[in-house]
KELUMLO-272423 format. One record per atom (N, C-alpha, C): residue number from 1; x, y, z; residue in three letters; atom name. Coordinates in nm, 4 decimals, decimal comma. Each point is the difference from the previous one (the first is absolute). Layout:
BEGIN
+-----+----------+----------+----------+------+------+
|  nr |        u |        v |        w | rest | atom |
+-----+----------+----------+----------+------+------+
| NUM |        X |        Y |        Z |  ALA |   CA |
...
+-----+----------+----------+----------+------+------+
//
This chain:
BEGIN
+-----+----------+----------+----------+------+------+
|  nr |        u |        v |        w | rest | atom |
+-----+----------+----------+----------+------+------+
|   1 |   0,0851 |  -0,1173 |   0,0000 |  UNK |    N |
|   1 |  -0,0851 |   0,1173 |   0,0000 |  UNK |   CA |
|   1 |   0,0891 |   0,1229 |   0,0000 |  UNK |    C |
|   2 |  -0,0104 |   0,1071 |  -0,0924 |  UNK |    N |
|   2 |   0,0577 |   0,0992 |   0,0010 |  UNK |   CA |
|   2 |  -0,0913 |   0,0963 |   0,1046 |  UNK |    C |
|   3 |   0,1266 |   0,0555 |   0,0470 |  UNK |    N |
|   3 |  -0,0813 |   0,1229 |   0,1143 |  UNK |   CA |
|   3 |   0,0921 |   0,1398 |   0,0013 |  UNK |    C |
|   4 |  -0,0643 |   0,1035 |   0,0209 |  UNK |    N |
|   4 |   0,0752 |   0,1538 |  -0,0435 |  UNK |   CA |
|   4 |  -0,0317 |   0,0015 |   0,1627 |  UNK |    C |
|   5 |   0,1131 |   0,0738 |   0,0573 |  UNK |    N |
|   5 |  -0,0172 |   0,1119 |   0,0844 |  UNK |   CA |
|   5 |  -0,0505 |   0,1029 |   0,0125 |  UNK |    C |
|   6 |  -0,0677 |   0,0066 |   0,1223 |  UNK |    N |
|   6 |  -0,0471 |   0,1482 |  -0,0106 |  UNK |   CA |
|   6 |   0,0576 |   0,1439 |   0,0296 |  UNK |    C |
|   7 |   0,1285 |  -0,0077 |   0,0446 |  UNK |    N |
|   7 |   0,0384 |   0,1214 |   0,0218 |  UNK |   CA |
|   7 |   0,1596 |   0,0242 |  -0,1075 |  UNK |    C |
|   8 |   0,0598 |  -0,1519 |  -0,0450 |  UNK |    N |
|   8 |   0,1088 |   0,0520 |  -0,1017 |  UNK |   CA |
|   8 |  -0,0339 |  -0,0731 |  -0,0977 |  UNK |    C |
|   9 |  -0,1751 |  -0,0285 |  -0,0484 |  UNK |    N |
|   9 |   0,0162 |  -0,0296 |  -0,1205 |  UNK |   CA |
|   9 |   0,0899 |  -0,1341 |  -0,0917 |  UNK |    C |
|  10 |   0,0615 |  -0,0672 |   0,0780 |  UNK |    N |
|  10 |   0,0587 |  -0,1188 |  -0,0267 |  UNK |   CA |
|  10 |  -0,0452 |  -0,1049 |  -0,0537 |  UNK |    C |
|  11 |   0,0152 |  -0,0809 |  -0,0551 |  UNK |    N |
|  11 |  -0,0792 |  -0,1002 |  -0,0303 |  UNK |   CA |
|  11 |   0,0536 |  -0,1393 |   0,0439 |  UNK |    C |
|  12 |  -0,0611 |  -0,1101 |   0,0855 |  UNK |    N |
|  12 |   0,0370 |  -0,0650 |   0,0722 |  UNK |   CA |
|  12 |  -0,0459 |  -0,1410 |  -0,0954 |  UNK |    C |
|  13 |   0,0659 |  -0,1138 |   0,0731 |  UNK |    N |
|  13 |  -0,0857 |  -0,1100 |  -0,0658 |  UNK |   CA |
|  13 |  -0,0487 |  -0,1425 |   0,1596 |  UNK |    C |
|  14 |  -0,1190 |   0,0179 |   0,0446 |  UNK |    N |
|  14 |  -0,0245 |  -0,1084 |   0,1018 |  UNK |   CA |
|  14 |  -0,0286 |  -0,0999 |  -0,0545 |  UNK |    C |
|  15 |   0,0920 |  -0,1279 |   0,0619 |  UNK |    N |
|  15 |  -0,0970 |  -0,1644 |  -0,0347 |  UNK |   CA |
|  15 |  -0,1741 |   0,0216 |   0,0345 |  UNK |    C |
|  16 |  -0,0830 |  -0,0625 |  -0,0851 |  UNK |    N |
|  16 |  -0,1080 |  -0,0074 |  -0,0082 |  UNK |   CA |
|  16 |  -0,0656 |  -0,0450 |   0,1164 |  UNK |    C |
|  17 |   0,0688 |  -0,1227 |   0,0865 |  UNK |    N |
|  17 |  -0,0462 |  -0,0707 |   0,0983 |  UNK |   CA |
|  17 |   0,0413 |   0,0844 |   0,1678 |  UNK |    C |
|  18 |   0,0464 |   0,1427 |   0,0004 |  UNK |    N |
|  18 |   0,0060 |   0,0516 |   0,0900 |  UNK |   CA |
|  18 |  -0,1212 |   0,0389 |   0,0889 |  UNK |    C |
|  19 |  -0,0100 |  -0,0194 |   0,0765 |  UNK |    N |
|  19 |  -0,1060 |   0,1119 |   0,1162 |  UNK |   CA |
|  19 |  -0,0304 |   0,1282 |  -0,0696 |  UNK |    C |
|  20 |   0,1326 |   0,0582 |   0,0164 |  UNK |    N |
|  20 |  -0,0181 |   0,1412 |  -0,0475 |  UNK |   CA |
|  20 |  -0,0220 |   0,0335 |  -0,1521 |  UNK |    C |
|  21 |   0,0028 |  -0,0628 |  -0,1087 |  UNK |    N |
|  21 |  -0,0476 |  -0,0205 |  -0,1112 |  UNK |   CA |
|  21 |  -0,1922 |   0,0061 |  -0,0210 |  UNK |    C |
|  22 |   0,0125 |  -0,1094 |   0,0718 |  UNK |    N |
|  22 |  -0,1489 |  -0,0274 |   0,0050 |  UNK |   CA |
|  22 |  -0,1321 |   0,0767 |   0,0727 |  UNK |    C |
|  23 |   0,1013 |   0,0528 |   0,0743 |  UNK |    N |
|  23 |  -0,1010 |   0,1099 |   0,0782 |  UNK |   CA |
|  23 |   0,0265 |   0,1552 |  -0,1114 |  UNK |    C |
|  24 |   0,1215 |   0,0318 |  -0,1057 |  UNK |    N |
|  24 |  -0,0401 |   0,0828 |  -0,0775 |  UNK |   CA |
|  24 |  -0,0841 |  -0,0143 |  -0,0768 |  UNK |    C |
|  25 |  -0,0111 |  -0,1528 |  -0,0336 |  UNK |    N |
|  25 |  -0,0867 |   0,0018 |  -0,1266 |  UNK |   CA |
|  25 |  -0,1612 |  -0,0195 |   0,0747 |  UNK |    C |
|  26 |  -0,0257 |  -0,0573 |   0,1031 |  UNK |    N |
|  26 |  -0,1183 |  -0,0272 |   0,0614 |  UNK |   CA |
|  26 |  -0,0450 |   0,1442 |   0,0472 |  UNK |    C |
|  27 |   0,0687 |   0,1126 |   0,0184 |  UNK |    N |
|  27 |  -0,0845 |   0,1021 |   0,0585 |  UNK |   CA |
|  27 |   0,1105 |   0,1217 |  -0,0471 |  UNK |    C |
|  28 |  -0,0909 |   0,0981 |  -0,1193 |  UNK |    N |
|  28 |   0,0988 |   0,0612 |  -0,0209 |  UNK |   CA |
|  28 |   0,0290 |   0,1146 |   0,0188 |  UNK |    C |
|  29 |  -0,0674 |   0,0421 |   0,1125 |  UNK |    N |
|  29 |   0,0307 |   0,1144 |   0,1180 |  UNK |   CA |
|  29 |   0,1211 |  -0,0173 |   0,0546 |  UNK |    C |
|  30 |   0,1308 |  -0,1309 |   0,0012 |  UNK |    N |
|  30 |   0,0831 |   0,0142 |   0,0858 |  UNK |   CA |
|  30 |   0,1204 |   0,0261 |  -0,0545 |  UNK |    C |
|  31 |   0,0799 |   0,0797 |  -0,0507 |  UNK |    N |
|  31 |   0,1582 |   0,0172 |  -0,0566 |  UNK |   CA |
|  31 |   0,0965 |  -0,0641 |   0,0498 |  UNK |    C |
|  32 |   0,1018 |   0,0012 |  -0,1055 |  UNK |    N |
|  32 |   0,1134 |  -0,0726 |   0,0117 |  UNK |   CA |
|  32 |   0,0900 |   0,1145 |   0,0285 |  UNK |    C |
|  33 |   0,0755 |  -0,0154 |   0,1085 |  UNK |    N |
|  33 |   0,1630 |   0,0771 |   0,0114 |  UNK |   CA |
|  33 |   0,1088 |  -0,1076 |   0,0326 |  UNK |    C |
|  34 |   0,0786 |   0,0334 |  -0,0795 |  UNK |    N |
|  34 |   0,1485 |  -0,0325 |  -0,0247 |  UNK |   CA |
|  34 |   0,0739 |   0,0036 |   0,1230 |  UNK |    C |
|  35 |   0,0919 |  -0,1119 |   0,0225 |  UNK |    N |
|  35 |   0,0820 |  -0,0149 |   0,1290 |  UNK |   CA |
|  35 |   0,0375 |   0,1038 |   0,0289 |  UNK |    C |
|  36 |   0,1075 |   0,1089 |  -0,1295 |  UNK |    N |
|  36 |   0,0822 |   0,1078 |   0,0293 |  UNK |   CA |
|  36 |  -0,0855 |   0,1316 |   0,0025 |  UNK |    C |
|  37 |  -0,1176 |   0,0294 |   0,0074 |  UNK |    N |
|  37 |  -0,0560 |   0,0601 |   0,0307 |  UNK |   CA |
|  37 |  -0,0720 |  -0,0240 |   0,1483 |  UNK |    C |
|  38 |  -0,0490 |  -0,0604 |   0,0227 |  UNK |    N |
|  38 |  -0,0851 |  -0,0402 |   0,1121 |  UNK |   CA |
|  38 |   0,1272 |  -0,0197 |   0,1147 |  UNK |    C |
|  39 |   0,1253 |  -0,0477 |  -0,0421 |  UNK |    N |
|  39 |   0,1174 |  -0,0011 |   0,0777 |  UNK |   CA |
|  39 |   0,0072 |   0,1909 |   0,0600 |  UNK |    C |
|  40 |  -0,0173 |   0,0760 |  -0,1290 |  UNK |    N |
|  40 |   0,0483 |   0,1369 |   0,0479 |  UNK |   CA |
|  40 |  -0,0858 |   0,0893 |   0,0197 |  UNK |    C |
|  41 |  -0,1348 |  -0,0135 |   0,0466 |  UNK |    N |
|  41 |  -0,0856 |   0,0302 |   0,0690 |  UNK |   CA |
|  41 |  -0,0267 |  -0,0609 |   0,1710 |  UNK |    C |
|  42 |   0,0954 |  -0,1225 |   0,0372 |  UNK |    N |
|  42 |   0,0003 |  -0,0464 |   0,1472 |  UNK |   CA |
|  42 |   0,0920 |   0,0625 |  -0,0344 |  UNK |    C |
|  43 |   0,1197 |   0,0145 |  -0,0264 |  UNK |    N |
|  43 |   0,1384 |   0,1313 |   0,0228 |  UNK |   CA |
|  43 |  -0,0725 |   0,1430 |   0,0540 |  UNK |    C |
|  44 |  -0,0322 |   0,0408 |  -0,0679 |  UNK |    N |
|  44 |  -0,0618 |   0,1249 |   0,0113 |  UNK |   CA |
|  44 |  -0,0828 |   0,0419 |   0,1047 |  UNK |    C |
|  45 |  -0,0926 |  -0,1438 |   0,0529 |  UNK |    N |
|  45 |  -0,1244 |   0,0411 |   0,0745 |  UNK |   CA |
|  45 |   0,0955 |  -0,0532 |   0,1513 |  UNK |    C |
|  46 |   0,1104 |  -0,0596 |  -0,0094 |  UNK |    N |
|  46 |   0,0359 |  -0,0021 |   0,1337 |  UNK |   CA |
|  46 |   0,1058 |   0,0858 |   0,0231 |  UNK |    C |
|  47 |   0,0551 |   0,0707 |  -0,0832 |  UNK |    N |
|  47 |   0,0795 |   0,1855 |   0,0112 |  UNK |   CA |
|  47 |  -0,0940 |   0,0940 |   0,0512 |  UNK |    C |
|  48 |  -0,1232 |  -0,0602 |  -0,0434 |  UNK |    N |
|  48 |  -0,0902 |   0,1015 |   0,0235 |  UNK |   CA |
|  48 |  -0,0424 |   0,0298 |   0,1812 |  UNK |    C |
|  49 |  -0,0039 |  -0,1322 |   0,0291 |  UNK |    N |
|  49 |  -0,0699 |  -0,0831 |   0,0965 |  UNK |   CA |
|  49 |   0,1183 |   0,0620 |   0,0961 |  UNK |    C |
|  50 |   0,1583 |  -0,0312 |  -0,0278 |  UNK |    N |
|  50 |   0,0455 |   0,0554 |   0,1024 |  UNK |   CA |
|  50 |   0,0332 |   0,1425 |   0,0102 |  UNK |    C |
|  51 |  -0,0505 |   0,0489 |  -0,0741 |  UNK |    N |
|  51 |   0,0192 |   0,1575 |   0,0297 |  UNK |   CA |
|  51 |  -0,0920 |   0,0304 |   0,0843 |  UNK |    C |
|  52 |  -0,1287 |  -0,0537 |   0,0400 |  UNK |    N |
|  52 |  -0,0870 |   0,0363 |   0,1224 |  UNK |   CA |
|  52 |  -0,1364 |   0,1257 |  -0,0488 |  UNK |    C |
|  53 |   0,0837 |   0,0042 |  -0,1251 |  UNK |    N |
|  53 |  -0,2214 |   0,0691 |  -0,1065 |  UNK |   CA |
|  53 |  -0,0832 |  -0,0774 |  -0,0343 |  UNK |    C |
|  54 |   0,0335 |  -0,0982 |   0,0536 |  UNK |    N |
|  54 |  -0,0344 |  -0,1150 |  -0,1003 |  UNK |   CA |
|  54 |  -0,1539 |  -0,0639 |   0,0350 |  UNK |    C |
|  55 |  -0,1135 |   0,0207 |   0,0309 |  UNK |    N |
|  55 |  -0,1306 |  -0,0374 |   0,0319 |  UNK |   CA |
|  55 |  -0,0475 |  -0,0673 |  -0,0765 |  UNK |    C |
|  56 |  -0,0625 |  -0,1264 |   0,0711 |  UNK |    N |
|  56 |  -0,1035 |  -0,1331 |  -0,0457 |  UNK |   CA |
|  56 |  -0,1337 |   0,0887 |   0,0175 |  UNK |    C |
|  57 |  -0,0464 |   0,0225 |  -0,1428 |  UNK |    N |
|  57 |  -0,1584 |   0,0429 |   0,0279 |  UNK |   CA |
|  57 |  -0,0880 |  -0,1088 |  -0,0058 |  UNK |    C |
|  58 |   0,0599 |  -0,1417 |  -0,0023 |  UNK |    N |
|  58 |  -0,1268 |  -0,0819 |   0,0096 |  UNK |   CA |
|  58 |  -0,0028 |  -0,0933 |   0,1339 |  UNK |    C |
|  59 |   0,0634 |   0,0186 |   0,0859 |  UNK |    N |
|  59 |   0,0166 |  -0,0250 |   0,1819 |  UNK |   CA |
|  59 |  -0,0490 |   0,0637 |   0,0459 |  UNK |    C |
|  60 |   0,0315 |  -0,0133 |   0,1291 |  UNK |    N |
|  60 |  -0,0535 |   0,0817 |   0,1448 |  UNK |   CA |
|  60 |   0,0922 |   0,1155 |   0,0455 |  UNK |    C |
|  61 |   0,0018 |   0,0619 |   0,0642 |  UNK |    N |
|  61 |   0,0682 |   0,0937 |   0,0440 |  UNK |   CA |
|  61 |   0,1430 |  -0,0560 |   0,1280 |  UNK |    C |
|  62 |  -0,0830 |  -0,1084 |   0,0670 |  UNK |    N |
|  62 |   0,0448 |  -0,0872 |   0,0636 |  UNK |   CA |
|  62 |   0,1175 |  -0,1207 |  -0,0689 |  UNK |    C |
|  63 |  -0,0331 |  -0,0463 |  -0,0820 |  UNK |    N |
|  63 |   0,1002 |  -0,0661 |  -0,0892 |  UNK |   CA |
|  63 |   0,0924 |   0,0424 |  -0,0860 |  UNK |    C |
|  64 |  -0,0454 |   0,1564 |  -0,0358 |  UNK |    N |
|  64 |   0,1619 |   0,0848 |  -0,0200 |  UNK |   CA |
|  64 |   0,0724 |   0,0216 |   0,0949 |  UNK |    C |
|  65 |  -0,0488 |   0,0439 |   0,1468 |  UNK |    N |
|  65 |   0,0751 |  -0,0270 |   0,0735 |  UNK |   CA |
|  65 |   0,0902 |  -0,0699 |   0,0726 |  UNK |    C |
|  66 |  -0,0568 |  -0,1560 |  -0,0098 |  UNK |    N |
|  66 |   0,0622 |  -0,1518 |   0,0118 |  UNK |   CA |
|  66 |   0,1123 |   0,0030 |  -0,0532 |  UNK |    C |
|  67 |  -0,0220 |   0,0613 |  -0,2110 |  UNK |    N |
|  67 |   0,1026 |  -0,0074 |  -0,0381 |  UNK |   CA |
|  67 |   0,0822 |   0,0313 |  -0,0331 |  UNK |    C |
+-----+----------+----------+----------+------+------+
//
């Protein structure tokens, strides 16, 4: 199965018999991102994270604090 990325446009190729294959083709609300992208977005979001601006708007107020 060929699959494009969504943020560099790449074009990927998944075995057919994957999980993640089958759930693109079974529902096609869900995108594909690329290791080296999705790699440099956890880079980013935990630079972010330790600089201390960094707010979970979908927690508690209490569980940013935890973390």
């Amino acid at each position: 199965m060929r699959v494009k990325c969504v943020i560099c446009d790449a074009i990927h190729h998944l075995d057919d018999n994957l999980p993640l294959a089958k759930k693109l083709r079974n529902r096609p609300i869900h995108t594909y991102m690329c290791d080296t992208c999705h790699d440099r977005i956890k880079d980013n979001t935990i630079a972010r994270i330790e600089t201390g601006n960094f707010r979970f708007y979908r927690t508690s107020p209490q569980m940013d604090k935890e973390f």
